[in-house]
NUDOLUM-531376 format. One record per residue (C-alpha): residue number from 1; residue in three letters; x, y, z. Coordinates in nm, 3 decimals, padded with zeros to 5 digits. Layout:
N
+------+------+---------+---------+---------+
| resi | resn |       X |       Y |       Z |
+------+------+---------+---------+---------+
|  NUM |  Ala |       X |       Y |       Z |
...
+------+------+---------+---------+---------+
! end
This chain:
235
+------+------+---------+---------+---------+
| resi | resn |       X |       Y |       Z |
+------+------+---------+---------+---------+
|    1 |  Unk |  13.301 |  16.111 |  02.546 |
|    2 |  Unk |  13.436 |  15.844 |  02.743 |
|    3 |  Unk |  13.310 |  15.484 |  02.744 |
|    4 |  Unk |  13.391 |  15.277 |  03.119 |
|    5 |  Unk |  13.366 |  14.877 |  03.075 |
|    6 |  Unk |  13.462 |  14.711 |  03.366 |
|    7 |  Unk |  13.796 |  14.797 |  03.437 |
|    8 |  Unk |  13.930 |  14.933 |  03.166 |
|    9 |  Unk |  13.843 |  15.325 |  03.021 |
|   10 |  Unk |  13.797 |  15.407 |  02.683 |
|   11 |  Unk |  13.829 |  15.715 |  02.511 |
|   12 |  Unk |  13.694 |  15.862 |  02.174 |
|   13 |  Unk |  13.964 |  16.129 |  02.214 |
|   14 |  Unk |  14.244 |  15.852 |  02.196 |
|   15 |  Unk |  14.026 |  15.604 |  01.956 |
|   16 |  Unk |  13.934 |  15.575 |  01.630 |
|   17 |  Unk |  13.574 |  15.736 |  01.581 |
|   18 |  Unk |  13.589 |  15.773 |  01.157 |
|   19 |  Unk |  13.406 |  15.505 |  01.095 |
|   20 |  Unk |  13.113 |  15.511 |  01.432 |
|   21 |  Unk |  13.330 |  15.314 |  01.657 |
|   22 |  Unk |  13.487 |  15.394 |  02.034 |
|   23 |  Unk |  13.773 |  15.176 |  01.954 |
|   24 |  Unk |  14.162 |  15.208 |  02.017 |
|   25 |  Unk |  14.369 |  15.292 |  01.744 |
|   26 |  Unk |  14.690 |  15.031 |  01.923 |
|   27 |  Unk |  14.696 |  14.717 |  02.105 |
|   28 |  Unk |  14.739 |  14.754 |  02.451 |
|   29 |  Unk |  15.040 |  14.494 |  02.397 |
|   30 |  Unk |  15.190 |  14.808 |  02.140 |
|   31 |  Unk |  15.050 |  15.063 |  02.363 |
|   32 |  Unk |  15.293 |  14.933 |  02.613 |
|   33 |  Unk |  15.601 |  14.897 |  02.408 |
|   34 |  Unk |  15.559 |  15.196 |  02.248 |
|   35 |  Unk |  15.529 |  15.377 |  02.616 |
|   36 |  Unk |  15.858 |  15.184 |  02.749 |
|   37 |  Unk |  16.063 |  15.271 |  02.384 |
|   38 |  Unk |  15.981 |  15.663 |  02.507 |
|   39 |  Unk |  16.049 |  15.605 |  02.822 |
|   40 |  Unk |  16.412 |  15.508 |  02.765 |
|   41 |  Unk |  16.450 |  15.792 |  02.485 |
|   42 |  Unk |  16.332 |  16.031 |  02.764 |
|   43 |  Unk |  16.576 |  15.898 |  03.020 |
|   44 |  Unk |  16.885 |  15.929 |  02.701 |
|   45 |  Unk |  16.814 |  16.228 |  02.616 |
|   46 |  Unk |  16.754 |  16.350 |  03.019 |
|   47 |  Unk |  17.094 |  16.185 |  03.112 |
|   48 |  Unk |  17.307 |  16.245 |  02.819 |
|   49 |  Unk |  17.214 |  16.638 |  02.926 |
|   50 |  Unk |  17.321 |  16.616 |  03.243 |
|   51 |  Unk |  17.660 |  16.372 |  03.201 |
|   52 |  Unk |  17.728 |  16.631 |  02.941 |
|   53 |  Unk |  17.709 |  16.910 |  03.155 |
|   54 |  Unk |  17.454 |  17.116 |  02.875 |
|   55 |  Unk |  17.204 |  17.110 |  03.225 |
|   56 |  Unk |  17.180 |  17.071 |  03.562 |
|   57 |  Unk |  16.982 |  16.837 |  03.725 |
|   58 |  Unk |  16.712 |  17.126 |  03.803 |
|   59 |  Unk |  16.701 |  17.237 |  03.479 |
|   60 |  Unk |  16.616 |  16.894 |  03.354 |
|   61 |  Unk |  16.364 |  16.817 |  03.642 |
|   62 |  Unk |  16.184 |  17.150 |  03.585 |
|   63 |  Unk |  16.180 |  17.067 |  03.188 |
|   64 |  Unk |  16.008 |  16.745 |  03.287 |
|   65 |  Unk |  15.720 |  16.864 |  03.543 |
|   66 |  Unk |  15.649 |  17.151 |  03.291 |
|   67 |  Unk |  15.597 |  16.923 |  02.992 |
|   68 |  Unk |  15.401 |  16.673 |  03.159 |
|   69 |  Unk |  15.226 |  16.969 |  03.352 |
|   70 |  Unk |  15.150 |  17.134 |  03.028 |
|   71 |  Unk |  15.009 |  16.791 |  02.874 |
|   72 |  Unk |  14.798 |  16.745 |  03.165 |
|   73 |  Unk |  14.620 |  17.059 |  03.164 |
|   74 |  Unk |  14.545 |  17.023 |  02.743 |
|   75 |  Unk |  14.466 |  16.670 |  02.748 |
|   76 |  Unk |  14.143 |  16.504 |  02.810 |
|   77 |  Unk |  14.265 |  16.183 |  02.894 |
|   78 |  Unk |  14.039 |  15.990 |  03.115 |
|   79 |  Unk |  14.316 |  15.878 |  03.356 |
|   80 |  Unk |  14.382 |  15.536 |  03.502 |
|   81 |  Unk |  14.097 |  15.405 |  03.709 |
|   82 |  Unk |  14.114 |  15.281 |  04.091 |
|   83 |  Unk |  13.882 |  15.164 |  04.298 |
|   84 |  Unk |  13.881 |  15.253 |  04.653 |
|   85 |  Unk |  13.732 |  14.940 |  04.825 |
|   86 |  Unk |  13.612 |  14.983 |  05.240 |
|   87 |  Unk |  13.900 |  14.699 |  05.267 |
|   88 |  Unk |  14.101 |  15.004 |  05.097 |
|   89 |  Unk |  14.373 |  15.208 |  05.399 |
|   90 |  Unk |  14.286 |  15.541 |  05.206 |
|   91 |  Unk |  13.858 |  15.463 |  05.242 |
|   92 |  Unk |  13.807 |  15.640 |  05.541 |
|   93 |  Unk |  13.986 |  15.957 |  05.371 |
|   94 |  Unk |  13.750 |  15.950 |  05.054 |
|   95 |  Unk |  13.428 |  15.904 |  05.293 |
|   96 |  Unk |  13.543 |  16.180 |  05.493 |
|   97 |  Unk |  13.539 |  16.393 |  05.105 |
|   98 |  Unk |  13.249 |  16.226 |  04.963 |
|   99 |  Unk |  12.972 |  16.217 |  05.192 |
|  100 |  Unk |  12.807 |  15.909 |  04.966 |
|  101 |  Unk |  13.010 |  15.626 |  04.794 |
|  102 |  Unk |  12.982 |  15.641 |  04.406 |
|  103 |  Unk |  12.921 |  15.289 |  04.323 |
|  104 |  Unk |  12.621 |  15.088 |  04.445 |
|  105 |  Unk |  12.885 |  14.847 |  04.582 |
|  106 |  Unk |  12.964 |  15.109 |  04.865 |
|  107 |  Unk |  13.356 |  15.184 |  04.645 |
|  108 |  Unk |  13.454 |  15.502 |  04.582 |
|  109 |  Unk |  13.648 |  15.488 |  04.199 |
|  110 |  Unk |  13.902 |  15.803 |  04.121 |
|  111 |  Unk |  14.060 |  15.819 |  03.775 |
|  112 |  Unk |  14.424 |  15.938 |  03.846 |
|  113 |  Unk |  14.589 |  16.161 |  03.612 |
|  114 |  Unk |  14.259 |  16.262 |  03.442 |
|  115 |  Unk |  14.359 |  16.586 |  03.246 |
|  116 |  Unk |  14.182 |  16.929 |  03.301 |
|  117 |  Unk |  14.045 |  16.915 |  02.888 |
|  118 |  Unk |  14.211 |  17.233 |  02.826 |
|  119 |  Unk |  14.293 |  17.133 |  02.426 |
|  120 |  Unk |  13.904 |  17.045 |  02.332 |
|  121 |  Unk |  13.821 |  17.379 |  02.501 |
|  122 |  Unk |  14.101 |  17.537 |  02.285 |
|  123 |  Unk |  13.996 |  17.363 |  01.952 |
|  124 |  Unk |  13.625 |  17.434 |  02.027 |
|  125 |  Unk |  13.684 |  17.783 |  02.047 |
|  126 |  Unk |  13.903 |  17.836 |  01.728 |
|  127 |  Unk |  13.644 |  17.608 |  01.545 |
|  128 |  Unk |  13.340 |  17.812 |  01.641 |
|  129 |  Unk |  13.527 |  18.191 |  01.712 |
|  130 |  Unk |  13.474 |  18.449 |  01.477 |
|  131 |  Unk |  13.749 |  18.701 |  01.425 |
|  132 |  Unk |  13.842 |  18.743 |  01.779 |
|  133 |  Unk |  14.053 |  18.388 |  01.721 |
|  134 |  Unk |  14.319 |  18.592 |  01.502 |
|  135 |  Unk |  14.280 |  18.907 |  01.671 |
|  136 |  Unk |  14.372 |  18.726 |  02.046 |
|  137 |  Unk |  14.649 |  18.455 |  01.908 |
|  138 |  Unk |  14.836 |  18.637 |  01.664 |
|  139 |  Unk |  14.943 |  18.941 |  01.924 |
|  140 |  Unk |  14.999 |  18.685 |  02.198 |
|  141 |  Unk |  15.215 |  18.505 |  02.054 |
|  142 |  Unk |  15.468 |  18.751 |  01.869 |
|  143 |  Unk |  15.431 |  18.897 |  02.248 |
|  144 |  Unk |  15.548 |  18.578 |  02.378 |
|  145 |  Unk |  15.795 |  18.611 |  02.107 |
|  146 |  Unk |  15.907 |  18.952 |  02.243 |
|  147 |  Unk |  15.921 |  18.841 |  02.570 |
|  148 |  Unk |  16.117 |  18.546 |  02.544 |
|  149 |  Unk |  16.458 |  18.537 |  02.753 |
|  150 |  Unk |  16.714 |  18.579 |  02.505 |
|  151 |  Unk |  17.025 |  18.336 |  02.628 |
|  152 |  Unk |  17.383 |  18.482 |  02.666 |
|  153 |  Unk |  17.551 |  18.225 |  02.503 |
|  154 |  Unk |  17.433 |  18.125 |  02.177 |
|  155 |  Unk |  17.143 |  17.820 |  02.239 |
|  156 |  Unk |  16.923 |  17.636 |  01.960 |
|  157 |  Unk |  16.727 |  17.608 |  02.178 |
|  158 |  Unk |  16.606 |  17.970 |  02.165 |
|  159 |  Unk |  16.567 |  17.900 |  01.820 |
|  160 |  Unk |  16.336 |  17.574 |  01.894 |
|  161 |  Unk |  16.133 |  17.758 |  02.129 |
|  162 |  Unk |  16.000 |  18.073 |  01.857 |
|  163 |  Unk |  15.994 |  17.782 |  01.605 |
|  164 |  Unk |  15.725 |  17.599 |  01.812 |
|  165 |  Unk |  15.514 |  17.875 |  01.903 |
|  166 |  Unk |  15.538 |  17.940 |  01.522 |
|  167 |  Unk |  15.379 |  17.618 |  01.466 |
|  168 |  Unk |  15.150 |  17.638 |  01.711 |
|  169 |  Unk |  15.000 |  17.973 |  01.580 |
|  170 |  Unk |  14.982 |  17.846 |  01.253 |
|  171 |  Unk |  14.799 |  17.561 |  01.336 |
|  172 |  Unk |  14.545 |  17.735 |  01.503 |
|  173 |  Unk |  14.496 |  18.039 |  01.298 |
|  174 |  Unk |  14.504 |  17.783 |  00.974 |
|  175 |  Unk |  14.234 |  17.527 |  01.169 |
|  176 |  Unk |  14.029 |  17.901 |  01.217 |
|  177 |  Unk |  14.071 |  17.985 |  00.900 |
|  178 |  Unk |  13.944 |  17.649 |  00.720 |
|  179 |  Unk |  13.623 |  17.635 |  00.976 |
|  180 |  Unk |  13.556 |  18.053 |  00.900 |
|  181 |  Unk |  13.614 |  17.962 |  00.503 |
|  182 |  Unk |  13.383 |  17.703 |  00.525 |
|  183 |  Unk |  13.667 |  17.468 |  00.348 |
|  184 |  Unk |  13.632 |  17.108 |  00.463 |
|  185 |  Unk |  13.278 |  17.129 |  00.626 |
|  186 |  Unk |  13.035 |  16.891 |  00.595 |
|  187 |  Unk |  13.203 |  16.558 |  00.680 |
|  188 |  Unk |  13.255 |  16.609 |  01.030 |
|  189 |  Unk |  13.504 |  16.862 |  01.023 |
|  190 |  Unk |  13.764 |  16.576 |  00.920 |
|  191 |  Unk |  13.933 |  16.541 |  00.632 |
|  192 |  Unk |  14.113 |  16.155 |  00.553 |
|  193 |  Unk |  14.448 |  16.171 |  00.364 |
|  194 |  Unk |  14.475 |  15.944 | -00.017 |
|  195 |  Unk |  14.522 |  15.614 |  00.044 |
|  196 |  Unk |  14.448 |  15.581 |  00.428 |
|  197 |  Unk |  14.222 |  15.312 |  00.326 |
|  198 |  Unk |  13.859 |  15.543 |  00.414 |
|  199 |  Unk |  13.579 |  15.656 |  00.188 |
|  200 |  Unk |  13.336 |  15.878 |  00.237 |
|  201 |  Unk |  13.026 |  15.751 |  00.088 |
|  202 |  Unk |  12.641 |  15.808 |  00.177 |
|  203 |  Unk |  12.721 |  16.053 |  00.457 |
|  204 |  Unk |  12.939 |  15.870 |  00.628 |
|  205 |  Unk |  13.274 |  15.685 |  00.664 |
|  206 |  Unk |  13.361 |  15.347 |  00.506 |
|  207 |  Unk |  13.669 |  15.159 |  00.552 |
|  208 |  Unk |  13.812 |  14.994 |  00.216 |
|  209 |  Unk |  14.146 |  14.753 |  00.163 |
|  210 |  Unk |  14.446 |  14.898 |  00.149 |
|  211 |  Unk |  14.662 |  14.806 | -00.149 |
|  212 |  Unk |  15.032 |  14.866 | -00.170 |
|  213 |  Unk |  14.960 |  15.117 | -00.422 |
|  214 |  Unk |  14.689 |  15.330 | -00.161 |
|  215 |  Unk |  15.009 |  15.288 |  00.149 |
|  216 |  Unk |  15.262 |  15.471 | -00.139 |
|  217 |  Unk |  15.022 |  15.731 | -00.199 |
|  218 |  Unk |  14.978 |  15.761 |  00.174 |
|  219 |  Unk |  15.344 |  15.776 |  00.266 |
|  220 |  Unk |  15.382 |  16.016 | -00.094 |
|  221 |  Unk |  15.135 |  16.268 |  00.100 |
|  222 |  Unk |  15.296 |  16.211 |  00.449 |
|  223 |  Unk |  15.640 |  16.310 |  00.279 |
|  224 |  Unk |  15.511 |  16.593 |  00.138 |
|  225 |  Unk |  15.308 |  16.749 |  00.465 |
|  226 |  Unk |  15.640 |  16.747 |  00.572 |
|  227 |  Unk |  15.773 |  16.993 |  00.303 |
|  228 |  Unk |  15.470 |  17.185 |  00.247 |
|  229 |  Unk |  15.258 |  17.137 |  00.546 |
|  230 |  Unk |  14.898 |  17.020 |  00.606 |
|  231 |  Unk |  14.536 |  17.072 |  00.740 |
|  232 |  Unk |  14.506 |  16.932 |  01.066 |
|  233 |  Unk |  14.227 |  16.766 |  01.075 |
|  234 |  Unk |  14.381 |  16.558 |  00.773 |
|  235 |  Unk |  14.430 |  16.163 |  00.934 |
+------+------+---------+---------+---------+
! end
């Protein structure tokens, strides 16, 4: 679901929707520091491979368009909105496409970078699968396993790669495995963490104070999804 007012897009896939609400979880002002602090860690960790000779500089470009190729097929972020105005140099390509503008103002709008949903489609099918879930993922992935180029010289990242398909199966299998078990059902499909400062009372979501005691017990359970792992639907 995604909620357009005036210029800006909302999303309830990147907002808070616990307690009813399409709001964002940051500020736009942290939003944007937190998107220029991993924008420099990219461009450390991109450089320092390359001045160190680990890569080349097609080995680090192709690593880049894959990742951001891979987010933007799973994501189902609404993308940053334009409007295409008749003033616009690109209008007469869009009217050429679009035999009809798509605002009553005669604009045509395009959201750029909208992603093809691919995750939602994923999670919707694990959720509501029967045992076909296990019976495709588990075989692809030790395939993928099987299949995966084994470097000459010795690389963690080999090592990094099995590790996150790992993870990724177990998610999904586990996330099948709790909707087939019928474990967590009934509030949504979500489960809140101690101490995140929700309660679930009367059939739906409440938000409570947080005391210092309630953050502890959050960051206690935090630590220990760490050690031991956790559900993922657990916020």
């Amino acid at each position: 679901m995604t909620t357009h007012t005036g210029n800006s897009v909302t999303s309830s896939t990147t907002g808070s929707n616990v307690g009813g609400a399409l709001e964002p979880l940051i500020s736009t002002q942290s939003y944007t520091l937190i998107m220029l602090t991993l924008s420099i860690y990219t461009f450390s960790i991109v450089f320092g491979r390359i001045y160190t000779g680990m890569h080349s500089f097609t080995d680090c470009a192709v690593g880049f368009i894959l990742g951001a190729g891979i987010w933007w097929v799973h994501t189902s972020w609404a993308g940053l909105k334009f409007v295409i105005s008749s003033t616009n140099s690109l209008y007469w390509f869009y009217e050429t496409i679009w035999s009809s503008p798509l605002t009553q103002g005669g604009d045509y709008v395009i959201f750029l970078g909208r992603g093809l949903g691919l995750g939602k489609w994923i999670e919707a099918w694990v959720q509501q699968g029967g045992w076909e879930v296990p019976a495709i993922l588990i075989p692809l992935c030790l395939l993928a396993v099987n299949q995966h180029p084994q470097p000459i010289d010795d690389c963690p990242c080999f090592e990094d790669a099995i590790a996150f398909m790992s993870v990724v199966l177990g998610a999904l299998v586990g996330r099948w495995t709790m909707n087939h078990a019928g474990i967590g059902v009934g509030r949504n499909g979500t489960v809140v963490m101690p101490g995140s400062g929700w309660v679930y009372q009367l059939g739906k979501w409440v938000q409570v104070e947080r005391m210092w005691g309630d953050v502890l017990v959050w960051w206690s359970f935090a630590g220990l999804k760490m050690v031991v792992g956790g559900y993922p639907n657990l916020v």
